[in-house]
DRENZA-844142 format. One record per residue (C-alpha): residue number from 1; residue in one letter; x, y negated, z negated. Coordinates in Angstrom, 3 decimals. Example, Ala and Ser with C-alpha at 12.3 -4.5 7.8 and 13.67 -1.06 7.14 Angstrom:
# DRENZA-844142
marro num: 1, residu: A, px: 12.300, py: 4.500, pz: -7.800
marro num: 2, residu: S, px: 13.670, py: 1.060, pz: -7.140
This chain:
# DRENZA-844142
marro num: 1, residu: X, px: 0.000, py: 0.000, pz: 0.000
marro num: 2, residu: X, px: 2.857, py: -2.400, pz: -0.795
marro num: 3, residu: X, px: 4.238, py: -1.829, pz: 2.417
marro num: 4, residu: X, px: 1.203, py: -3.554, pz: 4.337
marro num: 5, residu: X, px: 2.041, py: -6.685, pz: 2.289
marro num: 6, residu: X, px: 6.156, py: -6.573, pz: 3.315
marro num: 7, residu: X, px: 4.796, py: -6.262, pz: 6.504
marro num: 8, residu: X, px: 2.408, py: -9.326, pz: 6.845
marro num: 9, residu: X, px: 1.629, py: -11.211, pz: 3.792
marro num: 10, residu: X, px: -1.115, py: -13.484, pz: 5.165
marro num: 11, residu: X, px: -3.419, py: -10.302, pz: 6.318
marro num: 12, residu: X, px: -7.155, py: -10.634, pz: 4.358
marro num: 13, residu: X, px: -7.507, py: -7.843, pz: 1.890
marro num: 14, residu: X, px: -10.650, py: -6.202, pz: 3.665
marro num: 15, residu: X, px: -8.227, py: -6.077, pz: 7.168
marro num: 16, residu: X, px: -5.755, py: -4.513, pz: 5.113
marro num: 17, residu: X, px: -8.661, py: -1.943, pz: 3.938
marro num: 18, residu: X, px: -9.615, py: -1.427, pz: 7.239
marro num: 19, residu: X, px: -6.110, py: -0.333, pz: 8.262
marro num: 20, residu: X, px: -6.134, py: 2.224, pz: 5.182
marro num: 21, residu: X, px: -9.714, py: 3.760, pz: 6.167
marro num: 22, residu: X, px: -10.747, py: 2.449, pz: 2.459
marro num: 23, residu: X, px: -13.448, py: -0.299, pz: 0.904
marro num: 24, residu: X, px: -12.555, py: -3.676, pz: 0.380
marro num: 25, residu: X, px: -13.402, py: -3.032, pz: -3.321
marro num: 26, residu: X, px: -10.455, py: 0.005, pz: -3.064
marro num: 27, residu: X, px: -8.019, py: -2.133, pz: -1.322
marro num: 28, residu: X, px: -8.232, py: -4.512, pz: -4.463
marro num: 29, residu: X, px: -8.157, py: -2.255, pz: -7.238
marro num: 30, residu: X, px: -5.009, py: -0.789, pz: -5.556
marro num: 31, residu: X, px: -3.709, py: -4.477, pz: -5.325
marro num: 32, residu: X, px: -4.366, py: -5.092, pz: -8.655
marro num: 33, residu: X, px: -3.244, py: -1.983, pz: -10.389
marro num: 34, residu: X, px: 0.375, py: -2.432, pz: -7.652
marro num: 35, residu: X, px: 0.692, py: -5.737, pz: -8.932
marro num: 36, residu: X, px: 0.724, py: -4.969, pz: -12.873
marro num: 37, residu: X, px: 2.977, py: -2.636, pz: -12.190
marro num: 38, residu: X, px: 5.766, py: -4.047, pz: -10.414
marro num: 39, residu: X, px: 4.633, py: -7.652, pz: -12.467
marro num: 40, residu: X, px: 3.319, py: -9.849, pz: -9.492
marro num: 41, residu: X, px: 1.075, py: -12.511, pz: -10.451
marro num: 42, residu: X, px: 0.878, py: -13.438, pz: -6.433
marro num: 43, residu: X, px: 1.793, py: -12.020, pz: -3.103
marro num: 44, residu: X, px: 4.382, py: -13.944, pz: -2.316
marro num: 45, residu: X, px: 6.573, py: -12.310, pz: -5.724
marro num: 46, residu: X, px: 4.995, py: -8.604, pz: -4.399
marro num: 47, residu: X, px: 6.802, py: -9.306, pz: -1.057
marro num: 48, residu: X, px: 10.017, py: -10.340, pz: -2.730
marro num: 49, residu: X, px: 9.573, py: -7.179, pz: -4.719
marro num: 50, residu: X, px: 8.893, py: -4.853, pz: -1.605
Protein backbone atom coordinates (compact mmCIF):
# COMPACT_ATOMS: atom_id res chain seq x y z
CA UNK A 1 0.00 0.00 0.00
CA UNK A 2 2.86 2.40 0.80
CA UNK A 3 4.24 1.83 -2.42
CA UNK A 4 1.20 3.55 -4.34
CA UNK A 5 2.04 6.68 -2.29
CA UNK A 6 6.16 6.57 -3.32
CA UNK A 7 4.80 6.26 -6.50
CA UNK A 8 2.41 9.33 -6.85
CA UNK A 9 1.63 11.21 -3.79
CA UNK A 10 -1.11 13.48 -5.17
CA UNK A 11 -3.42 10.30 -6.32
CA UNK A 12 -7.16 10.63 -4.36
CA UNK A 13 -7.51 7.84 -1.89
CA UNK A 14 -10.65 6.20 -3.66
CA UNK A 15 -8.23 6.08 -7.17
CA UNK A 16 -5.76 4.51 -5.11
CA UNK A 17 -8.66 1.94 -3.94
CA UNK A 18 -9.61 1.43 -7.24
CA UNK A 19 -6.11 0.33 -8.26
CA UNK A 20 -6.13 -2.22 -5.18
CA UNK A 21 -9.71 -3.76 -6.17
CA UNK A 22 -10.75 -2.45 -2.46
CA UNK A 23 -13.45 0.30 -0.90
CA UNK A 24 -12.56 3.68 -0.38
CA UNK A 25 -13.40 3.03 3.32
CA UNK A 26 -10.46 0.00 3.06
CA UNK A 27 -8.02 2.13 1.32
CA UNK A 28 -8.23 4.51 4.46
CA UNK A 29 -8.16 2.26 7.24
CA UNK A 30 -5.01 0.79 5.56
CA UNK A 31 -3.71 4.48 5.32
CA UNK A 32 -4.37 5.09 8.66
CA UNK A 33 -3.24 1.98 10.39
CA UNK A 34 0.37 2.43 7.65
CA UNK A 35 0.69 5.74 8.93
CA UNK A 36 0.72 4.97 12.87
CA UNK A 37 2.98 2.64 12.19
CA UNK A 38 5.77 4.05 10.41
CA UNK A 39 4.63 7.65 12.47
CA UNK A 40 3.32 9.85 9.49
CA UNK A 41 1.08 12.51 10.45
CA UNK A 42 0.88 13.44 6.43
CA UNK A 43 1.79 12.02 3.10
CA UNK A 44 4.38 13.94 2.32
CA UNK A 45 6.57 12.31 5.72
CA UNK A 46 4.99 8.60 4.40
CA UNK A 47 6.80 9.31 1.06
CA UNK A 48 10.02 10.34 2.73
CA UNK A 49 9.57 7.18 4.72
CA UNK A 50 8.89 4.85 1.61
Amino acid sequence: MLATYADDASIANALRAARLFIGEATMKTHVNNTFADIGAQHRREAVRYA
